[in-house]
C-alpha positions in Angstrom: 31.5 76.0 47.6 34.8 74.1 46.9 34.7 71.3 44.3 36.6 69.1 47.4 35.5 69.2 50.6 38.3 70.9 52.8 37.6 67.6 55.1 38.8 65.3 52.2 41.6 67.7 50.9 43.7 67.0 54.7 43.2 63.3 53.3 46.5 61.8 53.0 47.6 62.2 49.4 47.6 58.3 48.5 43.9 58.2 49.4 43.0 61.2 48.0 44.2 59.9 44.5 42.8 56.5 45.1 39.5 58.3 45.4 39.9 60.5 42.2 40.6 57.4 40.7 37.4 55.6 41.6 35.9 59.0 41.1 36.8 59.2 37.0 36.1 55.1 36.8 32.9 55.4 37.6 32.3 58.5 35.4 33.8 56.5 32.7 31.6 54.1 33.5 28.3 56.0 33.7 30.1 57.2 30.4 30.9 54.3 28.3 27.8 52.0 30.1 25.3 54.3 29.1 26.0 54.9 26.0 26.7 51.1 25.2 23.0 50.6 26.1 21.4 53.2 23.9 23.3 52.9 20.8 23.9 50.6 17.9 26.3 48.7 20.1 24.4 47.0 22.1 22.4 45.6 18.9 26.0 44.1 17.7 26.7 42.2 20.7 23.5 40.9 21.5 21.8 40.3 18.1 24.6 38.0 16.5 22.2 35.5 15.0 18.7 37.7 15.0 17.0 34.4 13.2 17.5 32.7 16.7 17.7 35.3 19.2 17.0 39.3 19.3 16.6 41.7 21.8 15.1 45.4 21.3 15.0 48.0 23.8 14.2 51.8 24.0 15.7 53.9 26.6 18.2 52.0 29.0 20.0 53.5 32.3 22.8 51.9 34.7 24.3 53.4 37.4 26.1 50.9 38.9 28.2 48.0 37.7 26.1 45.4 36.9 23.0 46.9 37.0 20.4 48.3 34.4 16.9 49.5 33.9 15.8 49.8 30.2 12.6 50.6 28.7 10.2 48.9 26.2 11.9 45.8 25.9 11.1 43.1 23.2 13.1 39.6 23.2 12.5 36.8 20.2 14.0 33.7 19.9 13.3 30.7 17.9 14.0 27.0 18.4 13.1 24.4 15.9 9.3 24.6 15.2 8.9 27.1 18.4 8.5 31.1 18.3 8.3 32.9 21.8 8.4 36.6 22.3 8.2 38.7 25.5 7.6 41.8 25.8 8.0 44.2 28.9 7.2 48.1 29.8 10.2 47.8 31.8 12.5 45.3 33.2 15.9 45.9 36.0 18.3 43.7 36.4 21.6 42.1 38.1 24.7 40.5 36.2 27.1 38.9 38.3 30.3 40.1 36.4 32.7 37.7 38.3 30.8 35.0 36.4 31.4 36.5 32.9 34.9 35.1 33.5 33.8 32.0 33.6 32.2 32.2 31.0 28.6 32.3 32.0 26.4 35.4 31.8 24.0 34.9 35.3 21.7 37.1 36.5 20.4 36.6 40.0 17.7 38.5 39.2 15.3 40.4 37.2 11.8 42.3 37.8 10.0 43.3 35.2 6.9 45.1 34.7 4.0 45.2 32.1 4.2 42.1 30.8 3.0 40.0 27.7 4.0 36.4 26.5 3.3 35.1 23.2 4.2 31.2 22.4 3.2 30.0 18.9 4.7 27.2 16.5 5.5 27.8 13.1 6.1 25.3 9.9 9.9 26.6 9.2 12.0 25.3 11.5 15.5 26.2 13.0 17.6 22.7 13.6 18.9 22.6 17.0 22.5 22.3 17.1 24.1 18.9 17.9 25.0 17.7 21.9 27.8 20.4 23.4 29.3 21.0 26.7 31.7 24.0 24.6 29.0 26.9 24.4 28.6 30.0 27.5 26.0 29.1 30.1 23.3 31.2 30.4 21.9 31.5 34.2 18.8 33.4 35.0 17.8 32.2 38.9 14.4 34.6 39.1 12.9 36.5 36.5 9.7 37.9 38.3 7.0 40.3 37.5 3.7 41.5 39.8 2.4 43.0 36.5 2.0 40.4 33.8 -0.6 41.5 31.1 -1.0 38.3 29.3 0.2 35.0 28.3 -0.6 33.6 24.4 0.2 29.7 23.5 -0.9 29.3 20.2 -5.1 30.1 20.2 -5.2 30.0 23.7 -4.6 33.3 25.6 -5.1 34.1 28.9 -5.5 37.9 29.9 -5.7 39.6 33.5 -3.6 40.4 36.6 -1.2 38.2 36.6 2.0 37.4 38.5 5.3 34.8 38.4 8.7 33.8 38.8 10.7 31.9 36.5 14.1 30.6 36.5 16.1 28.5 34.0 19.7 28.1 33.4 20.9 26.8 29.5 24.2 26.3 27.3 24.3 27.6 24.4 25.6 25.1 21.5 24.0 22.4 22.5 24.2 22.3 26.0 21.9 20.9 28.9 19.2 22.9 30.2 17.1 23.4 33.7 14.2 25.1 34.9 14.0 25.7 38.3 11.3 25.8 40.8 9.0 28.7 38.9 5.2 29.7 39.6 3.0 31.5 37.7 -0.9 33.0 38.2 -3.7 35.3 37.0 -6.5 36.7 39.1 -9.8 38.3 37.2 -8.1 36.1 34.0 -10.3 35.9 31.2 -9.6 32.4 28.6 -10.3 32.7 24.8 -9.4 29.9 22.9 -9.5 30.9 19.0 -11.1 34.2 19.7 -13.8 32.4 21.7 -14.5 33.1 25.2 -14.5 30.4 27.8 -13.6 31.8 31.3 -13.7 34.7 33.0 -13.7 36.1 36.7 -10.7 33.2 36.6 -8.0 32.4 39.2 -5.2 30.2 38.0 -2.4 28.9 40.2 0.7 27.0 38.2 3.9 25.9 39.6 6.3 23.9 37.8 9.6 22.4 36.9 12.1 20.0 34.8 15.5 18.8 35.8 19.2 19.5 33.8 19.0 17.5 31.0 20.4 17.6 27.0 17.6 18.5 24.3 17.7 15.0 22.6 16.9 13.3 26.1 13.4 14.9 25.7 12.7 16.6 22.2 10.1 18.4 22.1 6.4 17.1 23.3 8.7 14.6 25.7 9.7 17.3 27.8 6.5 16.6 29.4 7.6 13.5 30.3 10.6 14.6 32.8 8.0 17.7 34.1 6.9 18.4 37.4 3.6 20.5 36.7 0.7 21.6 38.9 -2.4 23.9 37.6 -5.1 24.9 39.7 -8.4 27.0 37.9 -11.5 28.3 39.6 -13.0 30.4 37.3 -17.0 31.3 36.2 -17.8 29.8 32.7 -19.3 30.8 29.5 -21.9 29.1 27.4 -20.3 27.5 24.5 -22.8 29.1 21.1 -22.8 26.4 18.1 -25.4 28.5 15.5 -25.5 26.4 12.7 -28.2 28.3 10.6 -25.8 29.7 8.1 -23.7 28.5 5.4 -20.8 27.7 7.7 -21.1 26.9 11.6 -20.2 29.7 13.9 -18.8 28.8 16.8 -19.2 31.9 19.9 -20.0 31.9 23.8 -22.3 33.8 25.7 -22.5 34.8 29.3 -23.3 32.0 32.1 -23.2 31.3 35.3 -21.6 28.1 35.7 -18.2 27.2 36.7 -15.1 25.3 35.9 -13.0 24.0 38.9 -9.7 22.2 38.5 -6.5 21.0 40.8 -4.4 18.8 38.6 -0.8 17.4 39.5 1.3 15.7 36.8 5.0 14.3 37.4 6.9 13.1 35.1 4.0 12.1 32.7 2.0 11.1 35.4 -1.1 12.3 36.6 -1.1 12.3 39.8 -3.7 10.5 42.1 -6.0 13.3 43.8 -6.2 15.5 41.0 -9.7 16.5 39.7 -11.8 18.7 37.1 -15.1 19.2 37.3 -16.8 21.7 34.7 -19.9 22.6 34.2 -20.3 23.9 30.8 -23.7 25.1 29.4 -24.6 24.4 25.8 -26.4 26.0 22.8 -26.4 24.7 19.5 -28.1 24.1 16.7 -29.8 26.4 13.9 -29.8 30.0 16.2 -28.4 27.7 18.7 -31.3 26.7 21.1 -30.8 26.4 24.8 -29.7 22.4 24.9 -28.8 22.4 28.9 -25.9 22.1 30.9 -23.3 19.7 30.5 -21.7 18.2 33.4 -17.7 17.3 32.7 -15.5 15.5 35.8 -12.1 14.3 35.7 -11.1 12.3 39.1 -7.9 10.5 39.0 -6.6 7.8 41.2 -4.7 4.6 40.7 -6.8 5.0 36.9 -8.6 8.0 34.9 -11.9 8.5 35.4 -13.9 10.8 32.7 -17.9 11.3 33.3 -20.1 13.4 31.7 -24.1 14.2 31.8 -26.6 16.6 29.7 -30.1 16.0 31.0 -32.4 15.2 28.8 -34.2 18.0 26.5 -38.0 17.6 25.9 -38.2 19.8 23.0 -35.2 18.2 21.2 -34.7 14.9 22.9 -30.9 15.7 23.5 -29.4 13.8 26.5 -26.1 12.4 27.0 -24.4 10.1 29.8 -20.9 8.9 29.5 -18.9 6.9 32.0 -15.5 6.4 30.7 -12.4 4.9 32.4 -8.6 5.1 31.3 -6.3 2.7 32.9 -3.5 4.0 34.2 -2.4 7.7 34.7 0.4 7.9 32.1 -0.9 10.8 29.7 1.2 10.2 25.9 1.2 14.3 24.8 3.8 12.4 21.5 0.9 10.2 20.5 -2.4 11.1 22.0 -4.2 8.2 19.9 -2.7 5.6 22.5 -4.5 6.6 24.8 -7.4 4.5 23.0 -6.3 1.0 23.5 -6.7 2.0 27.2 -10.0 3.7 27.3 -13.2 1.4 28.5 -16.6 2.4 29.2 -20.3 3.0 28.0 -21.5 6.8 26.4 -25.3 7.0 25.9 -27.1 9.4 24.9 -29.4 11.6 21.8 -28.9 14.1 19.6 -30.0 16.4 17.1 -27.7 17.2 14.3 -27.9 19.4 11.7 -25.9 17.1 9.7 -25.9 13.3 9.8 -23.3 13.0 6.7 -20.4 12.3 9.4 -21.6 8.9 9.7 -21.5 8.0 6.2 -17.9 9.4 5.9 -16.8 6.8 8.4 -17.9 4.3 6.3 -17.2 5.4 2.1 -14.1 6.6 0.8 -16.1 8.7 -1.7 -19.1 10.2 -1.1 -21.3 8.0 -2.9 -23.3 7.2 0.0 -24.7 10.3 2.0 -27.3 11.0 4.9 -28.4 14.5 3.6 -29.6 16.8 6.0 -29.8 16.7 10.2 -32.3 14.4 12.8 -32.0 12.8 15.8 -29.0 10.1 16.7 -29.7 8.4 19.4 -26.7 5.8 20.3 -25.4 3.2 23.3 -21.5 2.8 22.7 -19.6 0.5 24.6 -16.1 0.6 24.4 -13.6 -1.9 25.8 -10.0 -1.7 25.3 -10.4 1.1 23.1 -12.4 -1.0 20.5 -16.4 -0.9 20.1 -18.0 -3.4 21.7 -20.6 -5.7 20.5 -24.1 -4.3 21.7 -22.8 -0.9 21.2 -26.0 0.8 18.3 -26.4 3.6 16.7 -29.8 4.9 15.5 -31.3 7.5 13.5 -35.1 7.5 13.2 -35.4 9.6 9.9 -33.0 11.0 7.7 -32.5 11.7 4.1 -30.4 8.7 2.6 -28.6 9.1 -1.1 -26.6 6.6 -3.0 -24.9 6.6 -6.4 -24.1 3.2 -7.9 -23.2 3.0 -11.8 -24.4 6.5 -12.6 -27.6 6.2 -10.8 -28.5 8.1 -7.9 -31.2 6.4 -5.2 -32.7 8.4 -2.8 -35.8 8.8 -0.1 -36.3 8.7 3.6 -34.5 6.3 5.6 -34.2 5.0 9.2 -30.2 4.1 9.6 -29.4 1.5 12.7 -25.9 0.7 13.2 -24.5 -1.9 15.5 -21.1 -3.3 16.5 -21.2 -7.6 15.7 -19.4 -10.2 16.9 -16.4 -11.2 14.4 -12.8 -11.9 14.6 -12.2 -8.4 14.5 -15.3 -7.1 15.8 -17.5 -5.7 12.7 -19.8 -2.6 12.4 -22.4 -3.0 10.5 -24.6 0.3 9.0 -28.1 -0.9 8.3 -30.0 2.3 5.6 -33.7 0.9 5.0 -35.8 3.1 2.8 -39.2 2.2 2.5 -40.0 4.2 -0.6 -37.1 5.6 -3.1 -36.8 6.9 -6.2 -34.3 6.7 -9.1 -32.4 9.3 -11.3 -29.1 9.2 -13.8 -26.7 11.2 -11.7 -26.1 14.0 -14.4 -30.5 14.4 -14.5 -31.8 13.6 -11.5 -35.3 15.2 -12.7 -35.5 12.1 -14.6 -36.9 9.2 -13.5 -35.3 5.8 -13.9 -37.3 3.7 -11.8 -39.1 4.3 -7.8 -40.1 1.6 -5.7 -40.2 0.6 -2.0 -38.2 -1.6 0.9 -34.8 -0.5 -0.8 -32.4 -2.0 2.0 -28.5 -0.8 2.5 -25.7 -2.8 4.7 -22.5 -1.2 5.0 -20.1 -3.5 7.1 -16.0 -3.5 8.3 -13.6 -3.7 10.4 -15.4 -1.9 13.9 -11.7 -0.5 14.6 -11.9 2.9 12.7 -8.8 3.3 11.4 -9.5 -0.1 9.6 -13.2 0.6 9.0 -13.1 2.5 5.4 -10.0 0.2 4.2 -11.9 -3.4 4.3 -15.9 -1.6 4.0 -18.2 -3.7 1.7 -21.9 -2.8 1.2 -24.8 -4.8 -0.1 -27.5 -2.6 -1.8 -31.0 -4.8 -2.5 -34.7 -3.8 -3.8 -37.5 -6.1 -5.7 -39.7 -4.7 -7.9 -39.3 -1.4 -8.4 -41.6 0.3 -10.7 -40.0 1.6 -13.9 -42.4 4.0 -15.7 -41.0 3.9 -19.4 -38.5 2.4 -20.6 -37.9 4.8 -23.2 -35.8 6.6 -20.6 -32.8 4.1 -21.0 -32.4 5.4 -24.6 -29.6 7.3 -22.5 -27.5 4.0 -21.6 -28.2 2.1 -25.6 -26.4 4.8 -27.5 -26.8 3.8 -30.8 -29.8 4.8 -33.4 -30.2 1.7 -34.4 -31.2 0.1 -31.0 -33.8 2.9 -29.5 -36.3 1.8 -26.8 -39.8 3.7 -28.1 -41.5 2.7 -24.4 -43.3 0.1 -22.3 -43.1 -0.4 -18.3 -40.8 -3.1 -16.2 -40.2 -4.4 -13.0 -36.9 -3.9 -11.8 -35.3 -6.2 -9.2 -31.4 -5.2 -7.7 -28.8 -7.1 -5.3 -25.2 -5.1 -5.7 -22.0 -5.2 -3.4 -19.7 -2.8 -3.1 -16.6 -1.7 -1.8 -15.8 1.5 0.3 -15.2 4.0 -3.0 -18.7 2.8 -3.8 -17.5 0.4 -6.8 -19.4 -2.5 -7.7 -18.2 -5.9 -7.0 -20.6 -8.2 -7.8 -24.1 -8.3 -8.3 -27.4 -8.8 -10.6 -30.1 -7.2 -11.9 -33.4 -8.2 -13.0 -35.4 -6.4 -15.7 -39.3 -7.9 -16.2 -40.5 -6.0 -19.6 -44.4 -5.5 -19.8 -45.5 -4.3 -23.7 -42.1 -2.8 -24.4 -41.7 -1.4 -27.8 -38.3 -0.2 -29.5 -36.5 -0.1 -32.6 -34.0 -2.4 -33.7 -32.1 -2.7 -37.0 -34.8 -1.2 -39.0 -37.2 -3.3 -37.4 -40.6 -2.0 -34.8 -41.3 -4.6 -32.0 -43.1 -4.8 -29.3 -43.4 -7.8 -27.0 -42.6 -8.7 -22.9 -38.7 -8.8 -22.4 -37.3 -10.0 -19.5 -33.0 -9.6 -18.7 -31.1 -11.2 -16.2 -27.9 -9.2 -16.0 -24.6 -10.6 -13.7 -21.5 -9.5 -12.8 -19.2 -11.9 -12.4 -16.0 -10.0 -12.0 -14.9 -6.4 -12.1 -11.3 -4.4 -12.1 -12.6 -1.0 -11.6 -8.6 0.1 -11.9 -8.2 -1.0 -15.7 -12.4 -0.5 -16.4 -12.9 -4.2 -17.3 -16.4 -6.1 -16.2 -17.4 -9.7 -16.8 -21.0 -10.2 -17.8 -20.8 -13.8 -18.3 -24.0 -15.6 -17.5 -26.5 -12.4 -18.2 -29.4 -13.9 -20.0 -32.1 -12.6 -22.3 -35.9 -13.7 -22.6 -38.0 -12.2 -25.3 -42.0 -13.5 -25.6 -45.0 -11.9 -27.2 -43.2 -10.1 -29.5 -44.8 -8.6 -32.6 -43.1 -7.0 -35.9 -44.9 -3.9 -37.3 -45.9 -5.5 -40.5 -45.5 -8.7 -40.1 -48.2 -11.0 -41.1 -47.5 -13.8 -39.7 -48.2 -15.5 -36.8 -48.3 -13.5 -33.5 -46.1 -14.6 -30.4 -42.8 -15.1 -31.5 -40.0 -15.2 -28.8 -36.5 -15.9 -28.2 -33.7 -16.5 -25.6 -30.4 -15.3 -25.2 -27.6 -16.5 -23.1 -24.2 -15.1 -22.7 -21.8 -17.2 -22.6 -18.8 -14.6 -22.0 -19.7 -10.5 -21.8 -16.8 -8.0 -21.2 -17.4 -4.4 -20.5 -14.7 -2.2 -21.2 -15.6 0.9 -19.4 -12.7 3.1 -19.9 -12.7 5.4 -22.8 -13.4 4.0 -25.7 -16.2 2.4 -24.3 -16.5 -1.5 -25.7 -19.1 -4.6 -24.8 -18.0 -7.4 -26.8 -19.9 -11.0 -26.2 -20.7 -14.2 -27.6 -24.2 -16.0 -26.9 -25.9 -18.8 -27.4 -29.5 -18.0 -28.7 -32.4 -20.2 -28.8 -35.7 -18.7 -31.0 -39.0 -20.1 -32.0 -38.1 -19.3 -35.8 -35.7 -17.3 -37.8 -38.2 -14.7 -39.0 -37.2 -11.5 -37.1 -33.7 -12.6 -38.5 -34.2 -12.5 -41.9 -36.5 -9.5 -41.4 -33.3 -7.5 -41.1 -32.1 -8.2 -44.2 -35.2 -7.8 -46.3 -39.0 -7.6 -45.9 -40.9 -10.8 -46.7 -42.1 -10.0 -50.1 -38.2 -9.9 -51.2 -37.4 -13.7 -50.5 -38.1 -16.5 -53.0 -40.7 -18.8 -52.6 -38.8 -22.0 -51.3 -37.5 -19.1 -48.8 -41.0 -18.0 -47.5 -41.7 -21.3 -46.5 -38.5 -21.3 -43.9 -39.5 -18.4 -42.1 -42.0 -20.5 -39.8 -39.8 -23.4 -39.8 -39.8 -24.4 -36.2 -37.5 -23.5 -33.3 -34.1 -22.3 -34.2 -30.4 -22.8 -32.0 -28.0 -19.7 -32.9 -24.5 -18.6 -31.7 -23.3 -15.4 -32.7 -20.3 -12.6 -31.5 -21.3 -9.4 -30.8 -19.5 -6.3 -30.4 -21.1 -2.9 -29.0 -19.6 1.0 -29.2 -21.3 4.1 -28.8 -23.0 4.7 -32.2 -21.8 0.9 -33.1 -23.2 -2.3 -33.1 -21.5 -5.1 -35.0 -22.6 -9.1 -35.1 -20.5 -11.5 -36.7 -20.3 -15.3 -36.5 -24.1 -15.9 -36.3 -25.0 -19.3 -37.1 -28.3 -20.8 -37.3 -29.6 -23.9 -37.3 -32.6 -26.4 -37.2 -34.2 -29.7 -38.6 -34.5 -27.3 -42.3 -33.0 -24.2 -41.8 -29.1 -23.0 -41.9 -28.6 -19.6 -41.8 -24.8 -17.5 -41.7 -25.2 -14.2 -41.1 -22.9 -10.6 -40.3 -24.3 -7.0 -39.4 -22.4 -3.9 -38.7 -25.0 -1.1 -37.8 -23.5 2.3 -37.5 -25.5 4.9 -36.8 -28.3 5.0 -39.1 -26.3 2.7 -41.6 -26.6 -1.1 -42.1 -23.8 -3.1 -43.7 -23.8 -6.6 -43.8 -24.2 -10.4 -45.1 -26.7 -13.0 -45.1 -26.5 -17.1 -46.9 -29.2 -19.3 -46.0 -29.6 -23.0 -46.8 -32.3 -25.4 -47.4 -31.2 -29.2 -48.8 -29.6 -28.1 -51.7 -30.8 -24.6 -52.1 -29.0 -21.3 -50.8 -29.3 -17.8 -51.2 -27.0 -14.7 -49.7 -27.8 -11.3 -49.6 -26.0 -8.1 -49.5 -26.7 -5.7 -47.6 -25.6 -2.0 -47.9 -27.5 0.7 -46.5 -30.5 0.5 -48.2 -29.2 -1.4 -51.2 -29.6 -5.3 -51.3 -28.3 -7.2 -53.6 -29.0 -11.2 -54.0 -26.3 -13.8 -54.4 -28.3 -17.2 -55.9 -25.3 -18.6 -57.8 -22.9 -20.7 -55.3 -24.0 -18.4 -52.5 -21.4 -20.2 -50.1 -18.4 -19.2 -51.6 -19.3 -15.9 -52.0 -20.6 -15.7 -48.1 -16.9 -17.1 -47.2 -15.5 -14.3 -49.3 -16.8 -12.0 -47.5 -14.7 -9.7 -45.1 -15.6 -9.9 -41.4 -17.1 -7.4 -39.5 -15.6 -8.3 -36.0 -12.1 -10.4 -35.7 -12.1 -14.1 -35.5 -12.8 -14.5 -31.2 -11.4 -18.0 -31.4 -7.7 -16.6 -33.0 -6.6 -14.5 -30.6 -4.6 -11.0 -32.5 -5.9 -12.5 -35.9 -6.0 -9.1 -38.0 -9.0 -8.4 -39.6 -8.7 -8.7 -43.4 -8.1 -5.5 -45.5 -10.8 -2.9 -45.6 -12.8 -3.9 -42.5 -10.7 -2.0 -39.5 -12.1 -3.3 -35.9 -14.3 -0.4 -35.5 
């Protein structure tokens, strides 16, 4: 057979070579095309910036201008925080080459088949270029596909037989963009969000559109805002599975008949009035995630938002929920969801078991030194108006575990917890914790016990809008007469050998506020001391002791604490060995105490003292046998008015400045106490007689002979409070 028909060879000649012509073109073309496609070349041209936009491809075949098929295809391109890949099994399309003249690249059309969409956002961002009308414009008018496999945006994928057709036009460098008219849809679709299954048997019907517009008209989330967008669901729904028995909560789904149904229109922003959700959402949860019922969730929308939802009521757990809430208008703000809240009004009732209750508390403390340990039943009546918490809206939990650390001391015991929005100027909430019977540890021993008692009562209150509520939180703690058991166990707070509680029991009496990091404010404490015994400067007492401890003031930034006004009462009390006359007692009033709590830890104090004689005073010094005779006859000389500065470290108590006085008596006195050594000096006067004594360690030595002037010589054991940044004199460094 002839290579040329003989029918085209009596052709005149000038056809015959225009057809040759044509003829080697396009074999050219099939050439040069073909191999453009499946080599390295096509990589070059289209893969210019690969951290923006790349294309891969397996086999690819044209056989006419402007036309290709190609295999396996894979396209990735980034903008600012936004990834999206598409794959395809196979994909044809149409360039209009007239166009590439004019420097657009538009394709009227491509089909594609096998496909798979994946949307995420990630934390390194490519900056979009600045506003451009210089860059080529890039014009797809219908990319469709009968065969689309599945569509990912960010933990939600959808999976099934679906189906679109998209069109978009853009300019590169900065130029406006469009999407056109494009629909999308599933039937059989299954819905996972976060690997958790929430729909299947699903049909979903999405149509949608934006108009030409520049990127930094609407950025981002605002692109919503210039959107045409309508969604349409019927699909069967699964059981959301909330198994808390573990160490962490796993979240899962299980099969269910129920159903979610949704037709929702938004444009520009808007919803739009007609469209409506309705879901019907079974629920387990819990430890093995009991059956708690079906939850009833509708969205209707008309010139307002309209949000109900129901759980009947469960006999077994006493779960229920009903929630009636309205949104005015139908503007939805996808920028800055949280405005939404100054628009939402409405009432949400219900009850329910938790497994943890500590989510309260955390609305209320910075740091967790308040905590509801453990789950129980919340049953609460909210009403919201404007997006605030109305007064009458309550909280309740019948019983709960309640646990709060104040100072270093951890209180805890069963406790009913009521909350309840007030009326103020804000609004306040107010967290009532009553605990009819506690009990009272040192946070680093909580075996031991401090003190236990009953009616201990809680009130946390603040600013009822929640993003204020932590910021201005104050709490009151109060009990009365709680039990303490020995006293012995406060040995831990003295810290010094000479001071040592040996026992005795007390009634302990609290009222505290705090702030929202648990830090006392103010507050007092009331110690009532029943046949307490301890140890103090060499001497064994026992008596009835009773302290009245304020804070004034406290800067818990810097550690500094004002004690001023803390008072001491001492009666009953007998010295080992002491022959005298039972029932001696004294009072002591401070009339400035600062705490310095910050390493190293300092009290330092002066007090006025009032005592029924000086003989626990001189007792320090030396025992009774040791004094002269004209001295023996002082140490029941009547009441006594004292004044002394005291300064207290860990393993160090120093007194200085201790003066006193009655009708017969004058007395100077200074003690530093270090560990188990004494150190100090003692003059006393009566008329015209005085004595001093030194003490060191266990070595006294008497001073009969102008005992004044040797007392004055003496160095001090504390500086001089009334000269402020006087130095102490040489050898006695303020320890």
């Amino acid at each position: 057979m002839p290579l040329i028909p003989e029918r085209v060879r009596r052709w005149p000649r000038p056809w015959r070579v225009a057809l040759l012509t044509l003829l080697a073109l396009y074999a050219l073309y099939l050439v040069a095309g073909n191999v453009f496609l499946n080599t390295p070349l096509f990589d070059a041209v289209t893969n210019r910036k690969p951290e923006k936009f790349s294309l891969q491809t397996g086999p690819a075949l044209t056989l006419l201008p402007g036309h290709a098929v190609v295999w396996n295809v894979r396209i990735r391109g980034q903008a600012n925080h936004t990834v999206y890949i598409f794959r395809a099994d196979r994909a044809s399309a149409w360039i209009s080459l007239v166009h590439l003249f004019k420097r657009e690249v538009r394709i009227p059309g491509i089909n594609a088949t096998g496909v798979e969409a994946d949307i995420q956002r990630v934390e390194k961002a490519i900056p979009p270029p600045p506003r451009g009308d210089r860059g080529w414009n890039i014009r797809l008018d219908a990319i469709h596909s009968d065969s689309i496999r599945s569509g990912r945006f960010g933990k939600l994928l959808i999976a099934g037989q679906g189906h679109g057709t998209v069109g978009f036009q853009k300019q590169v460098k900065g130029g406006p963009s469009e999407l056109f008219d494009s629909t999308a849809g599933f039937e059989q679709a299954t819905i996972t969000y976060d690997g958790v299954k929430v729909l299947d048997e699903a049909h979903l019907a999405a149509r949608f559109h934006y108009p030409r517009h520049y990127r930094d008209e609407a950025p981002g989330l605002r692109k919503f805002g210039i959107t045409f967008a309508q969604l349409q669901v019927d699909g069967r729904s699964q059981a959301i599975k909330i198994d808390t028995a573990g160490p962490h909560v796993k979240v899962g789904s299980v099969p269910a008949e129920a159903r979610l149904t949704a037709d929702v229109v938004m444009d520009r922003g808007l919803l739009q009035p007609g469209s409506r959700v309705v879901w019907r959402l079974p629920v387990h949860a819990g430890v093995h995630a009991p059956d708690r019922g079906l939850l009833s969730l509708q969205l209707d929308v008309a010139q307002d938002m309209r949000v109900q939802a129901r759980l009947p009521r469960d006999p077994e757990t006493g779960s229920e929920l009903h929630a009636d809430l309205r949104v005015t208008g139908r503007k939805i703000p996808f920028e800055a969801p949280a405005e939404l809240l100054p628009r939402l009004s409405g009432q949400v009732r219900g009850a329910w078991r938790f497994e943890s209750l500590n989510w309260i508390a955390d609305l209320f403390v910075r740091k967790p030194w308040f905590k509801l340990e453990g789950g129980g039943l919340l049953q609460g009546d909210l009403r919201i108006a404007d997006g605030q918490l109305a007064p009458g809206s309550s909280l309740e939990v019948p019983q709960v575990a309640a646990i709060a650390e104040v100072a270093g001391v951890r209180m805890q015991g069963d406790a009913h917890a009521l909350g309840r929005i007030v009326e103020g100027a804000p609004p306040q909430a107010e967290l009532k914790v009553d605990i009819p019977t506690f009990r009272a540890a040192p946070t680093d021993s909580p075996k031991a016990v401090l003190f236990d008692g009953k009616a201990l009562a809680l009130t946390l209150r603040g600013d009822a809008r929640l993003q204020q509520l932590r910021d201005g939180m104050r709490a009151q703690l109060r009990f009365t007469d709680a039990r303490v058991p020995d006293l012995s166990a406060y040995n831990r707070y003295v810290g010094n050998d000479n001071v040592r509680l040996l026992g005795g029991t007390a009634l302990l009496s609290g009222d505290v506020t705090l702030d929202a990091a648990g830090r006392v404010g103010q507050g007092r404490a009331d110690l009532r001391g029943t046949g307490a015994r301890m140890q103090a400067a060499g001497l064994s007492l026992r008596g009835d002791a009773q302290v009245k401890a304020r804070l004034q003031r406290a800067d818990f930034d810097a550690g500094q604490f004002n004690l001023g006004g803390t008072t001491l009462s001492l009666r009953n009390v007998q010295v080992d060995g002491d022959t005298g006359k039972g029932g001696w007692w004294g009072e002591v009033d401070l009339r400035s105490g600062h705490i310095q709590s910050e390493a190293p830890f300092q009290v330092d104090a002066r007090a006025d003292l009032r005592l029924r004689d000086a003989g626990p005073l001189l007792g320090i010094y030396a025992e009774r046998s040791q004094y002269p005779r004209w001295v023996l006859g002082l140490l029941d000389s009547g009441e006594v008015q004292a004044s002394g500065q005291l300064r207290w470290r860990r393993e160090h108590l120093a007194v200085d400045d201790l003066q006193a006085e009655n009708a017969r008596l004058s007395l100077r006195a200074r003690l530093d106490m270090e560990q188990a050594q004494r150190r100090g000096d003692l003059y006393l006067r009566w008329g015209l007689l005085g004595a001093g004594i030194e003490l060191d360690g266990g070595k006294r030595t008497w001073h009969l002979a102008g005992a004044r002037d040797w007392y004055d010589s003496r160095p001090r054991v504390l500086p001089d409070a009334s000269t402020p940044g006087r130095a102490n004199p040489a050898g006695t460094p303020d320890r």
